[in-house]
C-alpha positions as CSV (number, residue, x, y, z in Angstrom):
1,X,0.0,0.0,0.0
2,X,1.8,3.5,-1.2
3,X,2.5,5.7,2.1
4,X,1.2,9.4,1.3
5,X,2.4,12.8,2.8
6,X,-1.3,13.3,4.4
7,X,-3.1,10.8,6.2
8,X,-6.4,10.7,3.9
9,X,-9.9,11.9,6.2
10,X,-12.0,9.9,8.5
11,X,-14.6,9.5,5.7
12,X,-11.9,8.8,2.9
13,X,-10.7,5.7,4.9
14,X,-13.7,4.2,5.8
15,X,-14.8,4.7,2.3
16,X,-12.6,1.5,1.8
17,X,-14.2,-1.9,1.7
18,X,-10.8,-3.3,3.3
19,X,-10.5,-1.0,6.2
20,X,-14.7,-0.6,6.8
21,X,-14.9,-4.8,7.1
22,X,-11.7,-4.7,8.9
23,X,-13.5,-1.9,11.5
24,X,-16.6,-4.1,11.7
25,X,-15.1,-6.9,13.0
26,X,-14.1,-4.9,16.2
27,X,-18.0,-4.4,15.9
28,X,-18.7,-7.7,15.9
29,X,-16.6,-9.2,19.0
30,X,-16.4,-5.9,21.3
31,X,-19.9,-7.7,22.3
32,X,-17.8,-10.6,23.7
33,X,-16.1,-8.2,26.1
34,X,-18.6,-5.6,26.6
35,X,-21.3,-8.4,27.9
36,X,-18.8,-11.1,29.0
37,X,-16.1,-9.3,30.8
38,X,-17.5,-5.7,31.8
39,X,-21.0,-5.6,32.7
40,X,-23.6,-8.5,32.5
41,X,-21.6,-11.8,33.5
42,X,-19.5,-10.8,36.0
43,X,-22.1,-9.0,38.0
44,X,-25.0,-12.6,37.2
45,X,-21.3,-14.7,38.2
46,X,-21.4,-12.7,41.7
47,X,-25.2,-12.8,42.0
48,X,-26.3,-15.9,40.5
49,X,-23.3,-18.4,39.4
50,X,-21.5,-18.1,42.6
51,X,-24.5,-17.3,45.1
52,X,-23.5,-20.4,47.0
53,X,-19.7,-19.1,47.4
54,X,-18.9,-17.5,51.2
55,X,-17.7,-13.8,51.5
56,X,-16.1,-12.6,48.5
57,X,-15.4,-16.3,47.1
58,X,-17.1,-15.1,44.0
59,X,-15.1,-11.9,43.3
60,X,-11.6,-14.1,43.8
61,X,-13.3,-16.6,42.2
62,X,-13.6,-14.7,38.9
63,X,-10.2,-13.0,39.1
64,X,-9.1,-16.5,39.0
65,X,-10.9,-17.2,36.4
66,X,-10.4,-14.6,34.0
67,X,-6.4,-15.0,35.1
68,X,-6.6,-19.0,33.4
69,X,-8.1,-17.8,30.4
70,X,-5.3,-15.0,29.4
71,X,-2.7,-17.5,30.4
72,X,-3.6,-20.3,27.4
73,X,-3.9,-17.4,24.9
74,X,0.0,-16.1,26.2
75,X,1.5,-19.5,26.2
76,X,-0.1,-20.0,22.3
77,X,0.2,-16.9,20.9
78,X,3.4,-16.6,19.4
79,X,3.6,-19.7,17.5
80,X,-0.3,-19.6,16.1
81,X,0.6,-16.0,14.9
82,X,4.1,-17.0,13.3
83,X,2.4,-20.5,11.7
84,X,-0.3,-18.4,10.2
85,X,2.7,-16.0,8.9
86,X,3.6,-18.9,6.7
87,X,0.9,-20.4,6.0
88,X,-0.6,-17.3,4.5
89,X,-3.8,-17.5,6.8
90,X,-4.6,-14.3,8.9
91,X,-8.2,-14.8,8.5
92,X,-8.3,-17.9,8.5
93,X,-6.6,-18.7,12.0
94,X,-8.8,-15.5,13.1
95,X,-12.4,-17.4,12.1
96,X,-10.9,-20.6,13.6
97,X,-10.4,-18.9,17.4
98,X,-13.2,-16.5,16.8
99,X,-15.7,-19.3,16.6
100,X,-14.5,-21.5,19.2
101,X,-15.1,-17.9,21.0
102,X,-18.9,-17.4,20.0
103,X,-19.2,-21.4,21.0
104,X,-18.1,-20.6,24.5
105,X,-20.4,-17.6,24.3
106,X,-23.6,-19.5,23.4
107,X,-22.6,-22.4,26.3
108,X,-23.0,-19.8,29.1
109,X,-26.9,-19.9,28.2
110,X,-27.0,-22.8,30.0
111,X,-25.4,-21.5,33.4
112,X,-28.1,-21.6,36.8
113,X,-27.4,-20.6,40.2
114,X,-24.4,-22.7,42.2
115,X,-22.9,-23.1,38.5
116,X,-19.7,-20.9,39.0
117,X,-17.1,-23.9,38.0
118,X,-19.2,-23.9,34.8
119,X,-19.3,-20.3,33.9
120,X,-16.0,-20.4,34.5
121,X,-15.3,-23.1,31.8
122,X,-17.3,-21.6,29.5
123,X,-15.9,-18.2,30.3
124,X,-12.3,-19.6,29.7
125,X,-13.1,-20.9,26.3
126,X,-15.2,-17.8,25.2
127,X,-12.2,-16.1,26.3
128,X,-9.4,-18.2,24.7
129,X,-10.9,-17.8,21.4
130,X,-12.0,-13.8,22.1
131,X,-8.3,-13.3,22.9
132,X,-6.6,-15.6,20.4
133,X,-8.9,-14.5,16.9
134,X,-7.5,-10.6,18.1
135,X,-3.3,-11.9,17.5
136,X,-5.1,-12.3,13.8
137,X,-7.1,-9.1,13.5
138,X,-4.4,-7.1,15.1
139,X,-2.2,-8.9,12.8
140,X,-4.0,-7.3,9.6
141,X,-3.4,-3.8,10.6
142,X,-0.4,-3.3,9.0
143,X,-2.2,-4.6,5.7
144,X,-5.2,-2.5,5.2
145,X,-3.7,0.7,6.3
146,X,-0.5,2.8,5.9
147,X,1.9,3.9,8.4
148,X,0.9,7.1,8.7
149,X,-3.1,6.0,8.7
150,X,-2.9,3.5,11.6
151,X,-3.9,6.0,14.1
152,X,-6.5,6.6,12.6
153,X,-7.6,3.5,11.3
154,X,-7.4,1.9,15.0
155,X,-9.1,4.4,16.6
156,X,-12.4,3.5,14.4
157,X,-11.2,0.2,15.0
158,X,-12.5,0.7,18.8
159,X,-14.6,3.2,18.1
160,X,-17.1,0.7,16.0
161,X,-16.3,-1.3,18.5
162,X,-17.9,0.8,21.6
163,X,-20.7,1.5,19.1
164,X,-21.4,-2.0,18.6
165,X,-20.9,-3.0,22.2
166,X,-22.6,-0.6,22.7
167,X,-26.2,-1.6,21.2
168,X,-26.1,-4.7,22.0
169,X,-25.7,-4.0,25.6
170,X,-28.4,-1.3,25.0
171,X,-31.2,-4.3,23.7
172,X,-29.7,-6.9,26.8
173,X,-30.2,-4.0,29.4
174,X,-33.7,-3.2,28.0
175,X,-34.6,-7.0,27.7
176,X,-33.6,-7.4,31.5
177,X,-34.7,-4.4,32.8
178,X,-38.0,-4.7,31.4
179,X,-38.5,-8.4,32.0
180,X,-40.8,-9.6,35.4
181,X,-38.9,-10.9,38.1
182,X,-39.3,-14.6,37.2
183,X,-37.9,-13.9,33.5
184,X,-34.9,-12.1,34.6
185,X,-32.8,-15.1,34.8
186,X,-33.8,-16.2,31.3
187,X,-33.4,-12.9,29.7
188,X,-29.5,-12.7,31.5
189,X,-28.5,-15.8,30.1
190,X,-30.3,-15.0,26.5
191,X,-27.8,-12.1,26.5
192,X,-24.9,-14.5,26.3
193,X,-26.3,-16.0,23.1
194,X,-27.0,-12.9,21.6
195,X,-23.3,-12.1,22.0
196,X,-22.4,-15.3,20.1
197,X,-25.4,-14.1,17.4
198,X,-24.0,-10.8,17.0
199,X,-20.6,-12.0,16.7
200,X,-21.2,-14.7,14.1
201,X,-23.2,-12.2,11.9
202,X,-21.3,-9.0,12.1
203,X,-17.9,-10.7,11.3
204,X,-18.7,-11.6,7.4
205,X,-17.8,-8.1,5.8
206,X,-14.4,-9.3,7.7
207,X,-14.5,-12.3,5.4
208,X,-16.1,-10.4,2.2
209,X,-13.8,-7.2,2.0
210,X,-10.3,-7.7,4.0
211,X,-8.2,-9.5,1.8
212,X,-5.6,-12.5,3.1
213,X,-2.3,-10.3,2.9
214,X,0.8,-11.7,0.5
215,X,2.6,-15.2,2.0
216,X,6.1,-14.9,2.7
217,X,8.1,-18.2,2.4
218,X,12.0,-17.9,2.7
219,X,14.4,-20.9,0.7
220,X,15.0,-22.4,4.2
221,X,10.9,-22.8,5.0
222,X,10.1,-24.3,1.6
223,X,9.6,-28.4,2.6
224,X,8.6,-27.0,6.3
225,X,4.9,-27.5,7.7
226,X,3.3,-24.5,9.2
227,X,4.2,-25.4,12.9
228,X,7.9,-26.5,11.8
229,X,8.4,-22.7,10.1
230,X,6.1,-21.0,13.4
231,X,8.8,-22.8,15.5
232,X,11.7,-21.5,13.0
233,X,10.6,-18.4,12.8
234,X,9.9,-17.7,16.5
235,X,13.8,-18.9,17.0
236,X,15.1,-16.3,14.1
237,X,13.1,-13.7,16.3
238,X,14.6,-14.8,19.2
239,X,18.1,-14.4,17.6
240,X,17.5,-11.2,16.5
241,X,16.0,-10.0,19.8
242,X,18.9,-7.2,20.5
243,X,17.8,-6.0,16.7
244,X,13.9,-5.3,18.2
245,X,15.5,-3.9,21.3
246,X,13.1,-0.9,21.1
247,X,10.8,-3.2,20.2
248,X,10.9,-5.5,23.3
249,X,11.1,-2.0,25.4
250,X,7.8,-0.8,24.2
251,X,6.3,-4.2,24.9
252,X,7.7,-4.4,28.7
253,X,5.8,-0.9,29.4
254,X,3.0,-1.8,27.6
255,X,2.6,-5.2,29.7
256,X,3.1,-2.7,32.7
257,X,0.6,0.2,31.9
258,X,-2.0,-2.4,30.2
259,X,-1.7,-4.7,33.1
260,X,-3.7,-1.6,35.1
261,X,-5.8,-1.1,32.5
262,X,-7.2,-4.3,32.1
263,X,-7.4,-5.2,35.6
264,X,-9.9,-1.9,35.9
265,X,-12.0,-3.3,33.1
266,X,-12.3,-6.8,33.9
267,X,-12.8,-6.1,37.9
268,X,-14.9,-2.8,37.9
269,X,-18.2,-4.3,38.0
270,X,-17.3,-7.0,39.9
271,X,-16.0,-4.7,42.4
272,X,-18.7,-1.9,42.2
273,X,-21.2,-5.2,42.9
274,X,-19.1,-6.1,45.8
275,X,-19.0,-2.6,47.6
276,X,-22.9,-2.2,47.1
277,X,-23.4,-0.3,44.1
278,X,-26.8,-1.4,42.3
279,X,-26.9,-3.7,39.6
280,X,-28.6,-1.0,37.0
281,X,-26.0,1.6,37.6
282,X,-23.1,-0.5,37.2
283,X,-24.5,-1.9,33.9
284,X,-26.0,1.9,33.2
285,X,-22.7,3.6,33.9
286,X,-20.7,0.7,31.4
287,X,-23.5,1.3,28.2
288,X,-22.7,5.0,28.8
289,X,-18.9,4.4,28.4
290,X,-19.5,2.8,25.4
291,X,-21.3,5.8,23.8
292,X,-19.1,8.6,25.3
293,X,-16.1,6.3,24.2
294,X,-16.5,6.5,20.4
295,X,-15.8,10.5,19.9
296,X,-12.6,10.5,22.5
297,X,-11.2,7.2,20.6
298,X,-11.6,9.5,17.0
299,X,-10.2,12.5,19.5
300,X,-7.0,10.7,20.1
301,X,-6.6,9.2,16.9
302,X,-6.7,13.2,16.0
303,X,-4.3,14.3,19.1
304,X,-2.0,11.5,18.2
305,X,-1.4,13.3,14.6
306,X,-0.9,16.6,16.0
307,X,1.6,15.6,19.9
308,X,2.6,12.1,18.5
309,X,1.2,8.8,19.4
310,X,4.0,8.0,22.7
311,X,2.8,11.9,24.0
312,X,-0.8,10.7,23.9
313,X,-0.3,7.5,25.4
314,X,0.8,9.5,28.0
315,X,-1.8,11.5,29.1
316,X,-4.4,8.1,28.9
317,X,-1.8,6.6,31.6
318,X,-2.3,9.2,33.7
319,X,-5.8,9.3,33.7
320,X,-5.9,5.8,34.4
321,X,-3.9,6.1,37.6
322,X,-5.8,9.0,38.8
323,X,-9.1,6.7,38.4
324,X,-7.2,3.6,40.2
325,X,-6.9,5.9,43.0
326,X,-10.0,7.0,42.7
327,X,-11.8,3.6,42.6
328,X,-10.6,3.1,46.3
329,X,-13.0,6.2,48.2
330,X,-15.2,5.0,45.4
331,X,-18.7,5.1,47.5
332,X,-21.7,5.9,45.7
333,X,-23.5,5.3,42.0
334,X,-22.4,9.4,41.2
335,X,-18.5,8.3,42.2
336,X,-19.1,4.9,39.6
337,X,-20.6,7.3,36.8
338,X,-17.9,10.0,37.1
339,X,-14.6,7.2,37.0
340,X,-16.8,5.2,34.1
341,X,-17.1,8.7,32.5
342,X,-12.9,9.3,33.0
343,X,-12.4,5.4,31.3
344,X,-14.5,6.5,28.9
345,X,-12.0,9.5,27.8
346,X,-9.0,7.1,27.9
347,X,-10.0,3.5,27.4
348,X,-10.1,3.6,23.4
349,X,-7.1,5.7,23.0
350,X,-5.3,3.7,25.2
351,X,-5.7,0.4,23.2
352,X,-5.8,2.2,19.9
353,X,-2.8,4.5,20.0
354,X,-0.8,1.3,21.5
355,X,-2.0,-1.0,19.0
356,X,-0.9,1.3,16.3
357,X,2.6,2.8,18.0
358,X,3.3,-1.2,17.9
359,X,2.4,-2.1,14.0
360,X,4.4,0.6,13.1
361,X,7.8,-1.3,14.8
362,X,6.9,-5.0,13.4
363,X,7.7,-6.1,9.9
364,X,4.7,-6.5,8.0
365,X,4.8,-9.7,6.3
366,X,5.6,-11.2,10.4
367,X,2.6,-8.9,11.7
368,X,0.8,-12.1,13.2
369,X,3.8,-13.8,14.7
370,X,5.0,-10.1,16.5
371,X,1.3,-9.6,17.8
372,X,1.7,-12.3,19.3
373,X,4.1,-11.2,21.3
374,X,1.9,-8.6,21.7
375,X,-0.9,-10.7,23.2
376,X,1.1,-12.6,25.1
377,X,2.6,-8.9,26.9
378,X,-1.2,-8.1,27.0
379,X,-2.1,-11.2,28.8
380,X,0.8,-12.0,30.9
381,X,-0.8,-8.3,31.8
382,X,-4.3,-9.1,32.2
383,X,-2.9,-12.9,34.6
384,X,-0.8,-10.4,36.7
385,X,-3.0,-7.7,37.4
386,X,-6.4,-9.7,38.4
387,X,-4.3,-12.6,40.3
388,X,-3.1,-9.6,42.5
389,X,-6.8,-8.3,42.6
390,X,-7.6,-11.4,43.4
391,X,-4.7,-12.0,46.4
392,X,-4.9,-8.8,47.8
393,X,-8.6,-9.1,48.3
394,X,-8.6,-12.7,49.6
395,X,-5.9,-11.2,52.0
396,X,-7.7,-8.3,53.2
397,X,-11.3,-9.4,53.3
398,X,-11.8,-6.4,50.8
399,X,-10.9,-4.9,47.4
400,X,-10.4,-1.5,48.4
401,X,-6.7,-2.1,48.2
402,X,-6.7,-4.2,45.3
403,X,-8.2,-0.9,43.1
404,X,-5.8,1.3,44.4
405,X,-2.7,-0.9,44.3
406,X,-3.2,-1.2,40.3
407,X,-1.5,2.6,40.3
408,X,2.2,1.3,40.3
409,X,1.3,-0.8,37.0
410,X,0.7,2.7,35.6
411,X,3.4,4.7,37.2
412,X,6.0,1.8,35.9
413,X,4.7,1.2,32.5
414,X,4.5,5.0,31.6
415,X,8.5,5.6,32.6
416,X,9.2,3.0,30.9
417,X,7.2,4.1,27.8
418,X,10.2,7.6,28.0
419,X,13.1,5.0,27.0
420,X,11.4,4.0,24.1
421,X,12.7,5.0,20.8
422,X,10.0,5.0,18.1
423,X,11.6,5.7,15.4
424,X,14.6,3.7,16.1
425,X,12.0,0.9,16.1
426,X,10.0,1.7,12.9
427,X,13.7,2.2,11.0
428,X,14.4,-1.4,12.0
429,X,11.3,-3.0,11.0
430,X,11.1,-1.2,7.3
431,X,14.9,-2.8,6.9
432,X,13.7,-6.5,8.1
433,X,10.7,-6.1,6.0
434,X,13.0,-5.0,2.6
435,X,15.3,-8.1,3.3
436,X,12.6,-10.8,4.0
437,X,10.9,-9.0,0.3
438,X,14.8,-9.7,-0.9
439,X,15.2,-12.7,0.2
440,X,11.1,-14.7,0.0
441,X,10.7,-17.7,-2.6
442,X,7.0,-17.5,-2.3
C-alpha cells in the first residue's frame, strides 16, 4: 500500500471496503467483552453463578478465572501467529479462534445458580478464542492501512467497537430491565447468546472485504509444515531479539501500563457489585462508556497526529492512575458514573494508539507472529493484574486495596514508555521487512 504525505480523512478511509470490514469486526466481537467481561456476567457470576460461594469467594473466584483464560492465549500466541505468517492464513486462523469464541459464548446460556465452575469453563473458552482471533485481527493492521493512517484507522477500530458494544448492551439491558422478576434469569442468560449471534453475523464483511495479505516463504521454510516454520521463525526472532531492542522496550511498558488497564475493566463491576453499588448503575454507567467512548477514541486518533502517538499514550496513563486511586474512596452510584465517565475518555485511545505505535515497529509480512508477542505482553498483563486483585482481596477481606494498588502498574509502564525509541523501532522493521521482500521464494 503506497505511504502518502497526508493521512487521507476519517470518511476517505472508511470509504474502503478493506478497512470498513476490517472496523466491523471490532464491531462484531467488542460484544464478547462488553457483555462477557465488563458488565452482565460478571455481576450474574457474583449474584447468580457463585451465590453459593462464602464472602467474596465469587469476586476471587472470577479473578481467577479470568487470570486461566489470558494465560492459554500467552503460552499459544506466538507460534499460532508465526504459523499463520507462513501459512498465508490471517483470516483464516482468526475465524478458527473467533468461533471457538462465539461457541463458548452460546454455552454460558445454560449457566443456573451454584454453576460458577461452569461459567467459569465456559468463560475460559469464550475467552481463549476472544483473545486468540485478536493476534489475527491485530495482525492485519499493517495490511489495510499505511503507516501514517494507523492512528486513525485503529481508533475506528474501537470506536465501532464501543458503538457495537454498545447496542447490543443497550437491547440486553432493556430486555432485563423490562423483564418480570421470574424472567430475569432467562433474559441474563439470552444475553450470552446474543453475543455469540451478534458475533457470528457482524464478522462476514471481515471475510467479504479484507483480503488474506501476501505469503512470505523464505528458501529455508520451503519443505517446512506450518508449525515446523512457526517454530523456525519464533527462534530467528529470538536471535535477533537485541535488533527489536526498542521493540521488546515498548512491549515491557506496555505489559506494565496495560496490566492496570485491564485489571480496571475486567474487575470494575465485579467490584462496584461487591461494595454495594446497584446492579442497573453499574451496567447503566458501562453502556454510557460505550457511547461517550467513540468520539474521545476518533479524539485521540486526531491528538495522536498533531503531539505524536507516545505523547498521547501518555496523558491516557495518567488518567488511568488517577481513576485507580479514585476507585478506592469510590462510594456511591455518582462516584461509579464519574470514574466510568474518566475510562470512557481514555479506554479507546489507550488500546488504539498502543496497537498502532506497535504495528508501526513489526515487519509486515511477520505482523501475526509479532502480535503475538503482543498478546502474550497483554495477557501476561491481564494474569498479573487480576491474580493480585484477586490476592490482595482474599488477603484483606476487601478490594479496596486491590483498586488502588493497580497505580504502580501505571506509574511503571508510563516511565518506561520515555526509554522508548520510536523511530529507532520503525527504521528497524522497514529494513527486516525489505530483506525478508529480498530474500522470499513464495
Amino acid at each position: 500500500m503506497a505511504e502518502t504525505s497526508s493521512p487521507p480523512s476519517l470518511w476517505q478511509l472508511m470509504k474502503r471496503k478493506e478497512v470498513f470490514g476490517w472496523t466491523m469486526y471490532d464491531w462484531a466481537n467488542s460484544a464478547f467483552p462488553m457483555i462477557m467481561m465488563s458488565s452482565i456476567l460478571p455481576i450474574y457470576y457474583y449474584k447468580v453463578a457463585g451465590k453459593t460461594l462464602p464472602g467474596n469467594h465469587a469476586t476471587v473466584y472470577w479473578a481467577y478465572t479470568t487470570a486461566a483464560a489470558l494465560l492459554l492465549v500467552a503460552l499459544i500466541s506466538p507460534i499460532v501467529g508465526a504459523m499463520a505468517d507462513f501459512s498465508g492464513a490471517k483470516k483464516k486462523y482468526l475465524t478458527g479462534f473467533a468461533l471457538i469464541g462465539i461457541l463458548g459464548s452460546a454455552l454460558l446460556y445454560g449457566v443456573y445458580t451454584g454453576d460458577w465452575l461452569k461459567a467459569s469453563v465456559f468463560f475460559i473458552i469464550g475467552n481463549v478464542g476472544f483473545a486468540g482471533a485478536n493476534v489475527f485481527y491485530d495482525g492485519l493492521l499493517p495490511h489495510v492501512a499505511a503507516e501514517n493512517e494507523r492512528d486513525m484507522v485503529s481508533a475506528a477500530g474501537y470506536a465501532m467497537g464501543y458503538l457495537g458494544g454498545g447496542l447490543l448492551l443497550a437491547i440486553c439491558l432493556g430486555l432485563i430491565m423490562t423483564a418480570p422478576d421470574a424472567k430475569v434469569g432467562f433474559f441474563t442468560r439470552l444475553s450470552f447468546l446474543l453475543t455469540a449471534i451478534w458475533w457470528l453475523v457482524f464478522m462476514v464483511p471481515l471475510w467479504l472485504w479484507v483480503p488474506e495479505p501476501r505469503r512470505r516463504v523464505l528458501a529455508n521454510e520451503v519443505n517446512m509444515n506450518p508449525v515446523q516454520a512457526g517454530f523456525s521463525r519464533l527462534a530467528t526472532t529470538f536471535h535477533k531479539v537485541r535488533r527489536y531492542n526498542e521493540l521488546w522496550k515498548f512491549l515491557l511498558a506496555f505489559w506494565l501500563y496495560n496490566d492496570g488497564i485491564g485489571t480496571i475493566i475486567k474487575m470494575a463491576t465485579i467490584y462496584g457489585t461487591e461494595i454495594g453499588i446497584n446492579s442497573n448503575t453499574l451496567i447503566e454507567t458501562l453502556l454510557m462508556i460505550q457511547f461517550v467512548g467513540i468520539p474521545f477514541s476518533f479524539f485521540f486518533g486526531w491528538l495522536a497526529g498533531k503531539i505524536g502517538t507516545k505523547r498521547a499514550i501518555y496523558i491516557t496513563i495518567g488518567v488511568y492512575a488517577l481513576i485507580s486511586i479514585g476507585g478506592y474512596f469510590m462510594q456511591t452510584a455518582l462516584h461509579f458514573w464519574i470514574l466510568g465517565f474518566a475510562v470512557a475518555m481514555v479506554q479507546g485511545g489507550s488500546q488504539a494508539l498502543s496497537r498502532s505505535l506497535f504495528s508501526q515497529m513489526v515487519p509486515k509480512s511477520q505482523s501475526a507472529e509479532f502480535f503475538g508477542f503482543f498478546s502474550v505482553s497483554a495477557k501476561f498483563a491481564g494474569i498479573l493484574g487480576p491474580l493480585v486483585f484477586g490476592v490482595v482481596g482474599e488477603l484483606m477481606g476487601s478490594s479496596r486495596l486491590s483498586i488502588v494498588s493497580i497505580v504502580l502498574f501505571f506509574i511503571l509502564g508510563g516511565y518506561l514508555l520515555t526509554r522508548v525509541d520510536e523511530k529507532e523501532g520503525m527504521r528497524v522493521a522497514q529494513e527486516e521487512e525489505a530483506l525478508i521482500a529480498r530474500e522470499a521464494v513464495a
